[in-house]
mmCIF file as gemmi writes it, N, C-alpha and C atoms, coordinates in Angstrom:
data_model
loop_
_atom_site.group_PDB
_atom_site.id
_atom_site.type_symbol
_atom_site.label_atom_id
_atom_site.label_alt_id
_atom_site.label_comp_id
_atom_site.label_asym_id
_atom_site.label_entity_id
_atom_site.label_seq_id
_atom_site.pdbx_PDB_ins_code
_atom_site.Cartn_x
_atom_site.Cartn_y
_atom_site.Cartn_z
_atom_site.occupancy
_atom_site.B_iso_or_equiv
_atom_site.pdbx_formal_charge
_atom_site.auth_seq_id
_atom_site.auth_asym_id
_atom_site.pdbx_PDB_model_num
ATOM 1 N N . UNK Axp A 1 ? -64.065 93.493 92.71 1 0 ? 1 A 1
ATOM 2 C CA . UNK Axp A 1 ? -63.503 92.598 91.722 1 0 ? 1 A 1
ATOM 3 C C . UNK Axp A 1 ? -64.621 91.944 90.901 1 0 ? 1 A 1
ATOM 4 N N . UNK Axp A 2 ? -65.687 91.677 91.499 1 0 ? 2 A 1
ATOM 5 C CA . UNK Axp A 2 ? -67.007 91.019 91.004 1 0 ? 2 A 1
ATOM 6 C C . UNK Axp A 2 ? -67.412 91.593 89.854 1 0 ? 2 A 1
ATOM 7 N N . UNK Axp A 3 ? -67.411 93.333 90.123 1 0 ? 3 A 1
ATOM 8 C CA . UNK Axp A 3 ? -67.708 94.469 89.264 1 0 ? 3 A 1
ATOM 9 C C . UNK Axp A 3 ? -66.572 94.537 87.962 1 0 ? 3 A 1
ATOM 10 N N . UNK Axp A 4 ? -65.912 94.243 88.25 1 0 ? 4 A 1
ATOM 11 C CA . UNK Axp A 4 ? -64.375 94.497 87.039 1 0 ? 4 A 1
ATOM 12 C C . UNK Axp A 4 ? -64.276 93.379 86.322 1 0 ? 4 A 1
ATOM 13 N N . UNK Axp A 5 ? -65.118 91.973 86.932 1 0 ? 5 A 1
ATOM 14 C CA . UNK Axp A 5 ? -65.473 90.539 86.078 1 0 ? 5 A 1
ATOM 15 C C . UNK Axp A 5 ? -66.354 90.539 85.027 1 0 ? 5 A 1
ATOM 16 N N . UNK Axp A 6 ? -67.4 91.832 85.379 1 0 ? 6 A 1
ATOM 17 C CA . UNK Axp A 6 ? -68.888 91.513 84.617 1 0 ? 6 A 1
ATOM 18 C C . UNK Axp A 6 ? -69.319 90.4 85.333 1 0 ? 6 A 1
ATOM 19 N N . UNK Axp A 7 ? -69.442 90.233 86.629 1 0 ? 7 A 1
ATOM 20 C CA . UNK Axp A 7 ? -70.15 89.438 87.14 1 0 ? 7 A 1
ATOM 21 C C . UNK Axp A 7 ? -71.517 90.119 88.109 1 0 ? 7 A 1
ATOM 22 N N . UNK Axp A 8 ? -72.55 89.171 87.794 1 0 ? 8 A 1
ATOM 23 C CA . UNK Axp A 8 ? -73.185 89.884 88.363 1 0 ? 8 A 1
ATOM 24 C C . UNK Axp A 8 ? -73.531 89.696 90.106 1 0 ? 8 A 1
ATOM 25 N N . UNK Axp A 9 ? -74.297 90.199 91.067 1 0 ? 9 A 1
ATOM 26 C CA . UNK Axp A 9 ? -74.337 89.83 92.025 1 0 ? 9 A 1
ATOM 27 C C . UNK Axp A 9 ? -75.385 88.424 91.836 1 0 ? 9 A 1
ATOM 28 N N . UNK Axp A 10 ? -76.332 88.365 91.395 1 0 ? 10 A 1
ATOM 29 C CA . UNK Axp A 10 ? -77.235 86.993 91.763 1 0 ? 10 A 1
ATOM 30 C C . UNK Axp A 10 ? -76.334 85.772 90.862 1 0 ? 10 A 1
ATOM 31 N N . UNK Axp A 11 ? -75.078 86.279 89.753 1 0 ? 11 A 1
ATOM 32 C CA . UNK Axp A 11 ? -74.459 84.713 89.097 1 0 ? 11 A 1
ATOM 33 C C . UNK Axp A 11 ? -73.589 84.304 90.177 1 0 ? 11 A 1
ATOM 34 N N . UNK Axp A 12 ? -73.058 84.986 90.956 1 0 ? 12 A 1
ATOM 35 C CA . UNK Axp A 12 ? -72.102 85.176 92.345 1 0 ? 12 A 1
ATOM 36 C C . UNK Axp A 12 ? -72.79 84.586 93.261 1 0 ? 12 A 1
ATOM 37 N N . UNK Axp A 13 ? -73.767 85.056 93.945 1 0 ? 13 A 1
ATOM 38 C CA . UNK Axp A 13 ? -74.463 84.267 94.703 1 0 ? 13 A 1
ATOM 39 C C . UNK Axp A 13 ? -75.277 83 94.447 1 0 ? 13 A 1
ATOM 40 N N . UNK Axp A 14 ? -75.106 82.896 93.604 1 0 ? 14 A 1
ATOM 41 C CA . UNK Axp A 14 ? -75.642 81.372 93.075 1 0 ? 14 A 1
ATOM 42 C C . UNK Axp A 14 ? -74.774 80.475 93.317 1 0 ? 14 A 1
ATOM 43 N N . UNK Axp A 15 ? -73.835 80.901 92.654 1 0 ? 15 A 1
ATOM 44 C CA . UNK Axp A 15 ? -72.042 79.65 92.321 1 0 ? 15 A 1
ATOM 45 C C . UNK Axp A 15 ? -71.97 79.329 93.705 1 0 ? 15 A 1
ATOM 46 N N . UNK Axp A 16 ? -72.203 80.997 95.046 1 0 ? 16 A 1
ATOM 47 C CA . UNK Axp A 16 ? -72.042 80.726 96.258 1 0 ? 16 A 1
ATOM 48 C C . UNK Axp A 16 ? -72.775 79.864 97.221 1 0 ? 16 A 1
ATOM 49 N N . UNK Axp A 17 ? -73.942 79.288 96.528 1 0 ? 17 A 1
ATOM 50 C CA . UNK Axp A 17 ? -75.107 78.825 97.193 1 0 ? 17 A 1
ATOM 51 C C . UNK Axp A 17 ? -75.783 80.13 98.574 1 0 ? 17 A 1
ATOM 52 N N . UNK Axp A 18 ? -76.029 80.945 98.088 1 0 ? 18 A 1
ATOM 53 C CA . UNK Axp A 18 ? -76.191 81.909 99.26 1 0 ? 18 A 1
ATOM 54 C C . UNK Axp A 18 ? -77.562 82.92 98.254 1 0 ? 18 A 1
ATOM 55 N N . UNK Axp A 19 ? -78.031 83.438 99.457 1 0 ? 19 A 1
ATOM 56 C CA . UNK Axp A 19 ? -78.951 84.844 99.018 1 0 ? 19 A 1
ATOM 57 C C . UNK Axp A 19 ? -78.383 85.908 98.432 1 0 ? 19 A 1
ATOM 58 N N . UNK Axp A 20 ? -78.654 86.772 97.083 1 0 ? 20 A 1
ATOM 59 C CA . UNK Axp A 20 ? -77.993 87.789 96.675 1 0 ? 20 A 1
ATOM 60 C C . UNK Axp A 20 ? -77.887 88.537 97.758 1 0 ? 20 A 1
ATOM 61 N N . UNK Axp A 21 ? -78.623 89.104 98.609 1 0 ? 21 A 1
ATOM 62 C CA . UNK Axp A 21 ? -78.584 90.515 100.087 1 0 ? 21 A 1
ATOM 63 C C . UNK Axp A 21 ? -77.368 90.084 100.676 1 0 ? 21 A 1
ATOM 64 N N . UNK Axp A 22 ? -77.034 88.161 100.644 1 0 ? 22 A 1
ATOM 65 C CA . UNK Axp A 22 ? -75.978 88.411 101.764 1 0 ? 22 A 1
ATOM 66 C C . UNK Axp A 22 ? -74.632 88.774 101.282 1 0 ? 22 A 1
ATOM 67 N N . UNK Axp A 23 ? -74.464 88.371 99.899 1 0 ? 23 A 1
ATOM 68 C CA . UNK Axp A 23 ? -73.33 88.482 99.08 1 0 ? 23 A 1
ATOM 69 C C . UNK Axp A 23 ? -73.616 90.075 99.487 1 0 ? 23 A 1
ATOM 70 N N . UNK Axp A 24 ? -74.141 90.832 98.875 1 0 ? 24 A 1
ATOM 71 C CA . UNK Axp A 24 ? -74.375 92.032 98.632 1 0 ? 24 A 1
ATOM 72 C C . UNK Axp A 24 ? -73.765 92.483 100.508 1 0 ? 24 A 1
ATOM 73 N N . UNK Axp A 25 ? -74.376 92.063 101.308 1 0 ? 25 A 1
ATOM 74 C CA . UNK Axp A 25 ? -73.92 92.489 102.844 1 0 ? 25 A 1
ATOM 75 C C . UNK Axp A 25 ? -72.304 92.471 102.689 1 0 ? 25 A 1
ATOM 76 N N . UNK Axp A 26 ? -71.791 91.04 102.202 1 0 ? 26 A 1
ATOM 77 C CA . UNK Axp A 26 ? -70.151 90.88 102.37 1 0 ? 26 A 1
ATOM 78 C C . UNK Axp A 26 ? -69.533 91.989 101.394 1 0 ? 26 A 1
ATOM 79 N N . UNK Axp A 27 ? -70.051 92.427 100.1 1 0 ? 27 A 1
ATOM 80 C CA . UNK Axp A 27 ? -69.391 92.996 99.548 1 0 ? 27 A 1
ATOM 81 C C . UNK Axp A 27 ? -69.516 94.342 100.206 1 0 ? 27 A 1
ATOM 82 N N . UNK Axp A 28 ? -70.201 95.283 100.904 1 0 ? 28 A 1
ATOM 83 C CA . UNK Axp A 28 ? -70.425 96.586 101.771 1 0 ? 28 A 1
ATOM 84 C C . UNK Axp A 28 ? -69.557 96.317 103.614 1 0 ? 28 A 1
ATOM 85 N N . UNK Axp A 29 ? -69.581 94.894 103.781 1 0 ? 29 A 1
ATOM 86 C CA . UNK Axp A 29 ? -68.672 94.914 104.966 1 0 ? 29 A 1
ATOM 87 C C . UNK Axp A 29 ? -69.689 95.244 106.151 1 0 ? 29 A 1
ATOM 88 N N . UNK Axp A 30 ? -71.019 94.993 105.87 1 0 ? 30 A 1
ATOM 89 C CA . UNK Axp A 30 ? -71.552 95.121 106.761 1 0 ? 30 A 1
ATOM 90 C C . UNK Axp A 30 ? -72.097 93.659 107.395 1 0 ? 30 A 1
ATOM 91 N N . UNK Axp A 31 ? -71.462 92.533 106.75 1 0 ? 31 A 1
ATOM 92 C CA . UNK Axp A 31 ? -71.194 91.285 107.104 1 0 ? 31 A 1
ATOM 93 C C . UNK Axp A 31 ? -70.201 90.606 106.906 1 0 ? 31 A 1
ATOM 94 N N . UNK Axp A 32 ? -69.357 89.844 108.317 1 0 ? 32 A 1
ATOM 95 C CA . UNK Axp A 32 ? -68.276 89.583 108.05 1 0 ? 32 A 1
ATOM 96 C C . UNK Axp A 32 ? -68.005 88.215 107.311 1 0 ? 32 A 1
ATOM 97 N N . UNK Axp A 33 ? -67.012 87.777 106.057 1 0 ? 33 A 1
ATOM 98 C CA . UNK Axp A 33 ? -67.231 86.298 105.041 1 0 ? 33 A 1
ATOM 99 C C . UNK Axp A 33 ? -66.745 85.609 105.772 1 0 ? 33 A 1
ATOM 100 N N . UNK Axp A 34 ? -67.43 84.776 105.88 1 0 ? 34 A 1
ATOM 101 C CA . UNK Axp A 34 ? -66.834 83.302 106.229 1 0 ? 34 A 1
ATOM 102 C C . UNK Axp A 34 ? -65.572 82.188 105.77 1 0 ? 34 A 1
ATOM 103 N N . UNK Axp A 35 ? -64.956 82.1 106.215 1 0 ? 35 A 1
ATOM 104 C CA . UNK Axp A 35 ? -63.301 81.625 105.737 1 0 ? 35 A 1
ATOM 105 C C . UNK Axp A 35 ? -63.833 80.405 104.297 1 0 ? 35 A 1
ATOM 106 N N . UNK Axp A 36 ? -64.886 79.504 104.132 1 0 ? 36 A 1
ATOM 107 C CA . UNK Axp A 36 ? -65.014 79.363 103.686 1 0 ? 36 A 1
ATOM 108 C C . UNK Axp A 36 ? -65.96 79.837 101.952 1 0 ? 36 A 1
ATOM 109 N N . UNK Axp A 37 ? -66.398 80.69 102.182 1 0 ? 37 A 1
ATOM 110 C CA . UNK Axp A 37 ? -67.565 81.439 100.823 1 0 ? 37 A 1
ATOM 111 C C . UNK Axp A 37 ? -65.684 82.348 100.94 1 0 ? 37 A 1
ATOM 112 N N . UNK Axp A 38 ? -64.842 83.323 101.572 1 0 ? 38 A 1
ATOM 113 C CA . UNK Axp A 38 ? -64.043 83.779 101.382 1 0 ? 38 A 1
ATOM 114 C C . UNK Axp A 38 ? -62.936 82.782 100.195 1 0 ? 38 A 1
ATOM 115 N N . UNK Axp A 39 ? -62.339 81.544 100.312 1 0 ? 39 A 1
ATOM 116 C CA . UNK Axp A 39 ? -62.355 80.743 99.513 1 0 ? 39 A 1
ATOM 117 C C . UNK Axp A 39 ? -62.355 80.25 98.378 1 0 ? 39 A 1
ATOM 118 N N . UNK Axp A 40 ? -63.754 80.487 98.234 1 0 ? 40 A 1
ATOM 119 C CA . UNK Axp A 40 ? -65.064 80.043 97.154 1 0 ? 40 A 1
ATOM 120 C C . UNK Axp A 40 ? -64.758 80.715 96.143 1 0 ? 40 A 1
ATOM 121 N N . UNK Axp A 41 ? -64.953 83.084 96.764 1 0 ? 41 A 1
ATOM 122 C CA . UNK Axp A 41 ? -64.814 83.865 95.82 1 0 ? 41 A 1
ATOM 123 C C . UNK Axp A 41 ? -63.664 83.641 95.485 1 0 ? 41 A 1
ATOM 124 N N . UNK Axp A 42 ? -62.267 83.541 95.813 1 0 ? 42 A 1
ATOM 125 C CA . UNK Axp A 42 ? -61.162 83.286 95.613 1 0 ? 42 A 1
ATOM 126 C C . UNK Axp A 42 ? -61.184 83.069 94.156 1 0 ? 42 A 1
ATOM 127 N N . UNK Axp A 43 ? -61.675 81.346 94.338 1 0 ? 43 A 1
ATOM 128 C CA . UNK Axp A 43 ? -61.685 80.281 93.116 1 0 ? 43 A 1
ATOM 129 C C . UNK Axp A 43 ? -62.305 81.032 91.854 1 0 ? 43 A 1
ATOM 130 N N . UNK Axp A 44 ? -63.725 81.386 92.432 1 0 ? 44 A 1
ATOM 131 C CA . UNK Axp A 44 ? -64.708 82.498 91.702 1 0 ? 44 A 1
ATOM 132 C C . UNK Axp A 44 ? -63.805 83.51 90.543 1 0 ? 44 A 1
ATOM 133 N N . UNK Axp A 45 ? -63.403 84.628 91.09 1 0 ? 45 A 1
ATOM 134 C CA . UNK Axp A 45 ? -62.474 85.302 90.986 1 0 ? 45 A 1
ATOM 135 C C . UNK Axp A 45 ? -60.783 85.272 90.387 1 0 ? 45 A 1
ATOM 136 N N . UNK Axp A 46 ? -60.663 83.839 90.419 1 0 ? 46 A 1
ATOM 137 C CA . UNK Axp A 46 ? -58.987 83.375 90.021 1 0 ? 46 A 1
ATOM 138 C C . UNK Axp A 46 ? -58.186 84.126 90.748 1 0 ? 46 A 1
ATOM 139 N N . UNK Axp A 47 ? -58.129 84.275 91.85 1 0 ? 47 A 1
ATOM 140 C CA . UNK Axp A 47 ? -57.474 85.459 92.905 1 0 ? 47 A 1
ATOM 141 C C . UNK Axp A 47 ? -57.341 84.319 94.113 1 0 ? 47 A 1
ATOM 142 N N . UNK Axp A 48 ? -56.229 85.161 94.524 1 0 ? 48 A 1
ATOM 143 C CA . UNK Axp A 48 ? -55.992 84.356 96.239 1 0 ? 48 A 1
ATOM 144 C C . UNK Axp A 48 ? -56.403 85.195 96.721 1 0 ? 48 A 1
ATOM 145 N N . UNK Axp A 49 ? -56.891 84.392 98.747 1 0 ? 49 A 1
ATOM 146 C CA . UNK Axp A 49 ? -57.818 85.198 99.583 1 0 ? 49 A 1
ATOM 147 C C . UNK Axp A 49 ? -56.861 86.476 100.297 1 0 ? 49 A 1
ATOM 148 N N . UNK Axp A 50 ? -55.762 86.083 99.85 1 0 ? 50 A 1
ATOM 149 C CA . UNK Axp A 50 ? -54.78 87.827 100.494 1 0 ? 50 A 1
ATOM 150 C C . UNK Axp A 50 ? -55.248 88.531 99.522 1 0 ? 50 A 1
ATOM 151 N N . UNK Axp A 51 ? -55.388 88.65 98.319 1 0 ? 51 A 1
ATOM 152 C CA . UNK Axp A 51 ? -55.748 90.017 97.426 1 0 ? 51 A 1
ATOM 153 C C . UNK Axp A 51 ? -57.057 90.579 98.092 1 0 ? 51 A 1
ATOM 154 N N . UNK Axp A 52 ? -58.018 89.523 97.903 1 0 ? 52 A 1
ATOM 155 C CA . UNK Axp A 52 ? -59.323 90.138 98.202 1 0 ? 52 A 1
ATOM 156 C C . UNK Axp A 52 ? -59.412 90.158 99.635 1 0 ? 52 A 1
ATOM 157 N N . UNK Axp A 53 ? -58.393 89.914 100.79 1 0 ? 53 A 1
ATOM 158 C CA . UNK Axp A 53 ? -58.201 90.616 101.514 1 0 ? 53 A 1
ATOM 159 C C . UNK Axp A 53 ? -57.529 91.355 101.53 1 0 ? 53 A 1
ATOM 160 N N . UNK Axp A 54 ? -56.927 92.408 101.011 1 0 ? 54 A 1
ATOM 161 C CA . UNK Axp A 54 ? -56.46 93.408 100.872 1 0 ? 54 A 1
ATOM 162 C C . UNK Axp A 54 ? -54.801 92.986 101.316 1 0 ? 54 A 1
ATOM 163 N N . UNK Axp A 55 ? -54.153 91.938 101.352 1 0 ? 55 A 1
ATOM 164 C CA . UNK Axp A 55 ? -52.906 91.806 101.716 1 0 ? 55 A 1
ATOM 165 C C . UNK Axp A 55 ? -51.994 91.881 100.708 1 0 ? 55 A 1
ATOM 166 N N . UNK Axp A 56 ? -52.008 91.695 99.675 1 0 ? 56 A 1
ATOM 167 C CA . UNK Axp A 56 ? -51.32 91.628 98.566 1 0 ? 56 A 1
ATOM 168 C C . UNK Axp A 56 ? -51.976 92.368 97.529 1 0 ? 56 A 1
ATOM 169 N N . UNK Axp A 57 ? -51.5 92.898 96.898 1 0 ? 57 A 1
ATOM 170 C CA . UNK Axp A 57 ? -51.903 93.825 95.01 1 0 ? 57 A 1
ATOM 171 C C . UNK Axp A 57 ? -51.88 92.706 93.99 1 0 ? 57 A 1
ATOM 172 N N . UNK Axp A 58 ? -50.976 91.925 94.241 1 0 ? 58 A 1
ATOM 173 C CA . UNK Axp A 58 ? -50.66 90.4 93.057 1 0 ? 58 A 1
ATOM 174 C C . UNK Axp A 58 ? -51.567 90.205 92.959 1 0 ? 58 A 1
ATOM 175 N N . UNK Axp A 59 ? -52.875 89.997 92.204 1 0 ? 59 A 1
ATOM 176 C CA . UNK Axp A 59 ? -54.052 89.379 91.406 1 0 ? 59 A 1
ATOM 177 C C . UNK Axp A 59 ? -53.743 88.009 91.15 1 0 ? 59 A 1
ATOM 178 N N . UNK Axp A 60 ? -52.577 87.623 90.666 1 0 ? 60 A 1
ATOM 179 C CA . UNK Axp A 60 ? -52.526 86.186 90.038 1 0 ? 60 A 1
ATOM 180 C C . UNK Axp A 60 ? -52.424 84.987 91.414 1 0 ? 60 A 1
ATOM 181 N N . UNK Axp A 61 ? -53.255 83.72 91.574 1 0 ? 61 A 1
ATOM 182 C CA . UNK Axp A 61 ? -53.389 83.228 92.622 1 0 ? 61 A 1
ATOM 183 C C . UNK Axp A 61 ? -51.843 82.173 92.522 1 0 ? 61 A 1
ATOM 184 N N . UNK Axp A 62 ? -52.332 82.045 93.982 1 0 ? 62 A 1
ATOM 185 C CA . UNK Axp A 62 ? -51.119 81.183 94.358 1 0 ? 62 A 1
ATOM 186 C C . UNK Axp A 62 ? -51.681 79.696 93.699 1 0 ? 62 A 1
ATOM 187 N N . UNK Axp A 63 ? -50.39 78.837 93.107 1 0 ? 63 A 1
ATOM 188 C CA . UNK Axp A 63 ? -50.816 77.199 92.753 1 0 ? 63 A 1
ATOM 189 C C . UNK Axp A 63 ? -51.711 77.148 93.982 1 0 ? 63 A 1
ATOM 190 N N . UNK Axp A 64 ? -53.019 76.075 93.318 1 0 ? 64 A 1
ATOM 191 C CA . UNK Axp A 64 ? -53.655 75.348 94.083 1 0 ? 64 A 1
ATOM 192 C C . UNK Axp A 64 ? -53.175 74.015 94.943 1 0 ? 64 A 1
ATOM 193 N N . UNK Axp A 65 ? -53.99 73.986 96.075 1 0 ? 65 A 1
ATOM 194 C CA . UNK Axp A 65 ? -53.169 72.599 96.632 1 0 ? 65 A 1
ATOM 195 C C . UNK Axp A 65 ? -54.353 71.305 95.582 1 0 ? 65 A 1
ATOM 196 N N . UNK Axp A 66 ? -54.309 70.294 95.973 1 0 ? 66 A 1
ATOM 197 C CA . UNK Axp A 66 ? -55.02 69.448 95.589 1 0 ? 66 A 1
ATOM 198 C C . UNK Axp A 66 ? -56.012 69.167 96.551 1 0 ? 66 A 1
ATOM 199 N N . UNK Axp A 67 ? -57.206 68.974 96.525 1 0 ? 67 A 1
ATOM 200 C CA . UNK Axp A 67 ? -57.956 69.023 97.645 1 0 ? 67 A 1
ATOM 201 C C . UNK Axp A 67 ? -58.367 67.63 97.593 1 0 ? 67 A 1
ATOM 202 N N . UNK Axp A 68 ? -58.323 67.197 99.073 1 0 ? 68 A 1
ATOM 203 C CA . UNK Axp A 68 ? -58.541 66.043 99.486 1 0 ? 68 A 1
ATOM 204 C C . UNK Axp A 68 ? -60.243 65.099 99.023 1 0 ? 68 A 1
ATOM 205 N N . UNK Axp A 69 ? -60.155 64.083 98.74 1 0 ? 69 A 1
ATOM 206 C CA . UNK Axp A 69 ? -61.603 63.877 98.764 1 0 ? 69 A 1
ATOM 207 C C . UNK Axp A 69 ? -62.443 63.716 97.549 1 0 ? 69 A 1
């Protein structure tokens, strides 16, 4: 999805506060995301975390809640 944004991996890993290699690890699956950076890309992305987990095809995210704080 990152790829179909024109996003690149180091503007991604930035927004993520993280190392490009590890983004780069999560996107190959040879590291598993953390419920939170999972999330993050969500927001990133305008996608809910079922698409980019593969649970749903719907692209368009679910309303946001309001986040506390």
């Amino acid at each position: 999805m990152r790829a179909d944004l024109d996003l690149t991996q180091k503007y991604v890993a930035q927004k993520l506060k993280i190392a490009q290699n590890t983004l780069s690890q999560y996107e190959l699956g040879d590291r598993n995301i953390p419920n939170e950076i999972l999330v993050q890309l969500a927001e990133i992305y305008n996608t809910s975390t079922d698409y980019l987990l593969g649970l749903t095809d719907e692209k368009t995210p679910y309303p946001r809640a309001k986040r506390k704080g």
